[in-house]
N, C-alpha and C positions, 0 to 999 in steps of 0.2 A: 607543534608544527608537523609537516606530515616528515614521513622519515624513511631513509631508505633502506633495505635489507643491509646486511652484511655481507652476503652472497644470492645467491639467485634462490629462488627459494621452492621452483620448481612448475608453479601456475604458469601456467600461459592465458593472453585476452581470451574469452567468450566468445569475443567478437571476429578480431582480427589474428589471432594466434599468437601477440609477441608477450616476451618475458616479462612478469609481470613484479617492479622491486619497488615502487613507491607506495608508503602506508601513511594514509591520510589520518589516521585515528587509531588508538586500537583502546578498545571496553572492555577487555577483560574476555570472559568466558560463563555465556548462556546457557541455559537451558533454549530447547523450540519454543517460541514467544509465544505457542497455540495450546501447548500440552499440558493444556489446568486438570489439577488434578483430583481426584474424587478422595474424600475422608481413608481408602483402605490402601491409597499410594502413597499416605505420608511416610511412610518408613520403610521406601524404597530410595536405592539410590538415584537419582536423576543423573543423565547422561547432559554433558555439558559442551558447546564446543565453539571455540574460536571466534571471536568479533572484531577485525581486523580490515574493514574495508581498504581495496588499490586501488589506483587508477594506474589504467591504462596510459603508457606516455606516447602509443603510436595514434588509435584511437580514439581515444579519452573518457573510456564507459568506465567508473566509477563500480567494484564489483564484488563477491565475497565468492570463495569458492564453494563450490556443494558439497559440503560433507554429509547430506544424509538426502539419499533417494527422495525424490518428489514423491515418491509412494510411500513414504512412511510418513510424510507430511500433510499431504491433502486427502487421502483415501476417507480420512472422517474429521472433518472440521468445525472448529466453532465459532466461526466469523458468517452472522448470516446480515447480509444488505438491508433486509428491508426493515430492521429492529432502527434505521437511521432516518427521519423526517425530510429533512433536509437534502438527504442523498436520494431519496424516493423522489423530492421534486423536482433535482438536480436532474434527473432520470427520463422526468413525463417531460420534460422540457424540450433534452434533446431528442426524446423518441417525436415529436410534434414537429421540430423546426425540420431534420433532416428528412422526416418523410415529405415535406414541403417540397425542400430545397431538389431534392432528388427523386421527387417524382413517384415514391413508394406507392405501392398496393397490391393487389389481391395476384396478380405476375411475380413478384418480387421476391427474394428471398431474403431474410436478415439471418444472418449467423453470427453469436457471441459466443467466444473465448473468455471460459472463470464465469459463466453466467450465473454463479452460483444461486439463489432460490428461487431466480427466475423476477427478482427485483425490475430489472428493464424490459427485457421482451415479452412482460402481459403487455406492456404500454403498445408493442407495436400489434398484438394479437388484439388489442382492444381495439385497432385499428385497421383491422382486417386482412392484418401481414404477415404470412406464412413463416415463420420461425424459425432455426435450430439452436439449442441453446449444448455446449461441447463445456461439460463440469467433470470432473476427477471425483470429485467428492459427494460420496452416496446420498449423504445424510441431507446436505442441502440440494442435491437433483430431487430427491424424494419431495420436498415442499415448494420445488419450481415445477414439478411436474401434477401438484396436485393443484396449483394453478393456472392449469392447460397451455403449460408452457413444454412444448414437445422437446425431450432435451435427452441428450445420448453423454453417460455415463463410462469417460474415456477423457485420456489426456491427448493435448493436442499435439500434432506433428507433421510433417511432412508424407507418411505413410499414410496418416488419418486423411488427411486432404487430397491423396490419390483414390481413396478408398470412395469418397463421396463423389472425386469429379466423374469415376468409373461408375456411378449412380446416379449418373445427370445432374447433380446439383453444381451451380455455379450461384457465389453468392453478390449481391446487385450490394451490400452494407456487411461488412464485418466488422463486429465492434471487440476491441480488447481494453478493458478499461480496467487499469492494476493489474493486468495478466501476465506481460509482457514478462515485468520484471522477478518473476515470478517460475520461470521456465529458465534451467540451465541451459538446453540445448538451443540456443539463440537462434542459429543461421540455420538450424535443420527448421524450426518453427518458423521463422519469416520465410522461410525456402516454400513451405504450407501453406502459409497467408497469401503471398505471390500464385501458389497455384490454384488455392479454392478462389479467389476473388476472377468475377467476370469480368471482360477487357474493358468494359466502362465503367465496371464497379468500383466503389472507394471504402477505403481502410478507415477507421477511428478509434486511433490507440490516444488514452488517458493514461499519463505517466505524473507521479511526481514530479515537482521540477527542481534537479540537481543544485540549482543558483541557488532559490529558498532555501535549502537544506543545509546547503555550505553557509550562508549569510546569516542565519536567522538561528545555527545551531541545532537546527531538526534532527540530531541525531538518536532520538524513540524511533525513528521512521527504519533503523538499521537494525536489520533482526533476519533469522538465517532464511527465511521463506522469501526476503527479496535479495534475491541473489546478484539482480544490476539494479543500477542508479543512472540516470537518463538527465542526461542534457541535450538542448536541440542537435547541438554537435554530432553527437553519438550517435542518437537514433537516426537520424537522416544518411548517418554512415552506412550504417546496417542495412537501412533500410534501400538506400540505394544499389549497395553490392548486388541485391536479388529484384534487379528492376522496377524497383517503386520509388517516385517522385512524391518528395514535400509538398502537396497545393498548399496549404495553408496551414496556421497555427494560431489559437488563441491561448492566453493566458487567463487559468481558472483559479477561483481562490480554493476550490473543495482540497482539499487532504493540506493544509498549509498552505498551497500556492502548486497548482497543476499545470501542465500543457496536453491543450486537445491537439494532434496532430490530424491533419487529414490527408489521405498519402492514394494514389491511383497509379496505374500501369504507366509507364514509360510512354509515351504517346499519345495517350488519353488524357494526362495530366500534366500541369506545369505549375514551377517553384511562383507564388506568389507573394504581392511585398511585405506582407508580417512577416515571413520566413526568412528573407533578407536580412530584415530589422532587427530579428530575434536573433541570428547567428551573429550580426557586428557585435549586440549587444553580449552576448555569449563572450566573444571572444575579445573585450574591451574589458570586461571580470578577468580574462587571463585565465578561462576555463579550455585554452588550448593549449597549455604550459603549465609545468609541473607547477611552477609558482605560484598560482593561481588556486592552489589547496593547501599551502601554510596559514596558521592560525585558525583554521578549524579545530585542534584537541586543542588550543587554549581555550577556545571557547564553548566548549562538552564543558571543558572542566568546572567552568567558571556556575555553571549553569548547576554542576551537582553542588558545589559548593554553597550554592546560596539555597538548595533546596533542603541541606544536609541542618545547616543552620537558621532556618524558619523552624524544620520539627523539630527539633531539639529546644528553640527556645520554647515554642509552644507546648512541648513537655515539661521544661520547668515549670513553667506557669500553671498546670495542672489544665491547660486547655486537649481539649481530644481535636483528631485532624483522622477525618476521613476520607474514602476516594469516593468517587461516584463516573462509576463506566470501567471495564477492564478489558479494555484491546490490548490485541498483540503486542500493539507498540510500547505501552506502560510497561512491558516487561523488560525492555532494555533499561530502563531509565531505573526501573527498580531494582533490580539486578547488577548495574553498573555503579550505582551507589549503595548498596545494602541495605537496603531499607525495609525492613521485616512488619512484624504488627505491634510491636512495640512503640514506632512512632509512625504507623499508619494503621488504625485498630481494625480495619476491613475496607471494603468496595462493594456498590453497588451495581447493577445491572438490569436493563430490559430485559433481556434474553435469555429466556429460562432454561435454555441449555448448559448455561454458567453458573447456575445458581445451585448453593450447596458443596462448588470444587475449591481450588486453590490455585492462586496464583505460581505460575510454575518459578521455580530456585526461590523465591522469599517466600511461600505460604500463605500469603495473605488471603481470610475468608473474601467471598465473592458471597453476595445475601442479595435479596429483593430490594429494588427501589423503596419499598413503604417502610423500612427498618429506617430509613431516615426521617419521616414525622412519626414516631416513636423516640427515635433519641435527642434529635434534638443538638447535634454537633457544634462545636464550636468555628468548627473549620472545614469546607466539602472543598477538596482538592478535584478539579476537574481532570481529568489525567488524559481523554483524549479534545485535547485544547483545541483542536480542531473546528472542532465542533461546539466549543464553550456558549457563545450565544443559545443556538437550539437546547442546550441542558441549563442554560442559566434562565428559560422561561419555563420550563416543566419544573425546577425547584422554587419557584415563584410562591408557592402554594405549600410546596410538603417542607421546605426546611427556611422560612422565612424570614428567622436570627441569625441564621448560620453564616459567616464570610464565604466567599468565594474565592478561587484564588486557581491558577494555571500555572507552571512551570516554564512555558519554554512559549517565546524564544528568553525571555527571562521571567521571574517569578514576580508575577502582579496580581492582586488581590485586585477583583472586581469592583467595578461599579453597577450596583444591582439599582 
């Protein structure tokens, strides 16, 4: 159950300033879920620290504090978008509907927050709509921009978004999809979003959504680079403080179960009735009351423990059990349970920026997708289950004996 400090503990909200003492969970102590490591880092030590998410009881943003600069985290990353099928067409989809909806084109301006390789804004540049895409991170500005996706190499803020409106750009679509949560300085960034967006322009921030996460045990999703957790609640809090109204809200299945928000100036927009529905519904869970987060670490635990006791038996049994995919998020889950190569013998991956490293605190080899029709496993644990469908049709072909099997929200072997 969640649990309260013994004394104040020093954090204050993100959001709203107040002390922050209830702990919904606590996992131990991580490694950065991004920082796989190359053959000549194994016998370093690895810096570890704290997995202890709060929630806020005045607000109720769900949150971790920053123990390490965004600049030692995203300056080189290895989470690139468009190695995801699924999230690519999750992509062309909205870049199609809201250029409709809103009237986009060659006047317009789109600007994305995290647009990391430049995954969504070709879709609107293949559309004849002028760009900026605002990434932190080198490695992947370098292959969004070698996709004529025009994109400026800088984290975003409230200075940054003075700097551009002092350059005439006002943007007609800002989109922040996983960026959000992402950024410590909460109210200085939305404070930015408020000022780059044009007076009829509209917001489309894609967040998690905190209920799935609490309900369904999503706790891989916690890991120190999301530093908030988002209920409509919350964000609509924030988001209103610096004059931005909720229009509307859908619920996405992408990352476990998402909410699209679409949020515009004060005057030019208004709360409509999914956002209504979404917040009774919100707050009928008891996601505006402390109470409303007990039984979430029974049910982490419950989750490690049947995963703890699937490899083990299939250890005895002399079966091998593989992963296939290593996101960020796998690293809680592994890390929180111990799970070394002993009863996970590696991972595979698209993305050949991961291949040849190790998974960060357990070690675990990261190898090529084709290392699996070669061996031939008895077991391919899909680790970002998210995504399970789209990876359980690409292994259709290369590992066609093999079980399937996903962890969370509990551990179920596929039907292939």
């Amino acid at each position: 159950m969640a649990d309260r400090e013994e004394g104040p503990t020093g954090e204050h909200c993100r959001a709203c300033g107040a002390l922050l003492s209830l702990v919904i969970v606590d996992l131990g102590a991580s490694p950065l879920c991004e920082s796989f490591l190359r053959p000549e880092d194994l016998d370093r030590v690895e810096p570890t620290y704290s997995l202890r998410p709060m929630v806020c009881e005045t607000c109720f943003l769900v949150q971790l504090p920053a123990y390490v600069p965004p600049a030692e985290i995203f300056t080189e990353y290895a989470y690139f978008s468009s190695y995801s099928t699924s999230w690519l067409e999750h992509s062309r989809a909205f870049a199609e509907r809201i250029t409709a909806e809103r009237d986009l084109g060659p006047g317009s301006l789109v600007v994305e927050l995290g647009s990391n390789d430049g995954y969504l804004l070709r879709q609107f540049v293949a559309l004849g709509i002028p760009v900026l895409g605002i990434e932190p991170a080198a490695n992947v500005a370098e292959a969004a921009t070698a996709a004529g996706v025009r994109t400026l190499v800088r984290f975003f803020d409230a200075a940054l978004a003075e700097e551009l409106r002092d350059q005439g750009m006002a943007a007609d679509l800002i989109v922040a999809n996983n960026t959000l949560a992402q950024i410590p300085g909460l109210n200085d960034a939305v404070a930015g979003l408020a000022r780059l967006l044009a007076p009829d322009g509209r917001l489309s921030i894609e967040v998690p959504h905190l209920l799935r996460l609490l309900d369904e045990g999503q706790f891989d999703t916690i890991y120190h680079e999301h530093f908030s957790y988002f209920s409509l609640l919350a964000l609509r809090w924030i988001l209103e403080r610096h004059g931005l109204v909720v229009e509307d809200v859908e619920e996405l299945p992408t990352h476990g179960g998402s909410l699209r928000v679409i949020a515009g100036h004060a005057g030019a927009a208004m709360e409509g009735p999914r956002v209504a529905a979404l917040l009774a519904a919100e707050r009928e869970r008891g996601l505006d009351t402390a109470a409303g987060y007990t039984g979430f670490a029974a049910r982490v635990e419950r989750i490690k423990d049947e995963v703890l006791e699937f490899l083990l038996a299939e250890k005895r049994a002399g079966r091998r059990v593989v992963g296939y995919g290593a996101p960020g998020k796998a690293n809680t889950l592994l890390n929180y349970a111990g799970i070394r190569s002993d009863l996970l013998a590696y991972t595979v991956d698209r993305n050949p920026y991961k291949h040849g490293r190790f998974t960060p605190g357990t070690r675990i080899p990261i190898l090529p997708p084709e290392r699996l029709s070669e061996d031939r496993p008895d077991v391919i644990w899909i680790l970002p289950w998210n995504l399970a469908p789209e990876i359980s049709a690409q292994l259709a072909h290369r590992a066609p004996g093999s079980r399937l099997m996903v962890a969370i929200p509990r551990l179920t072997i596929l039907d292939r």
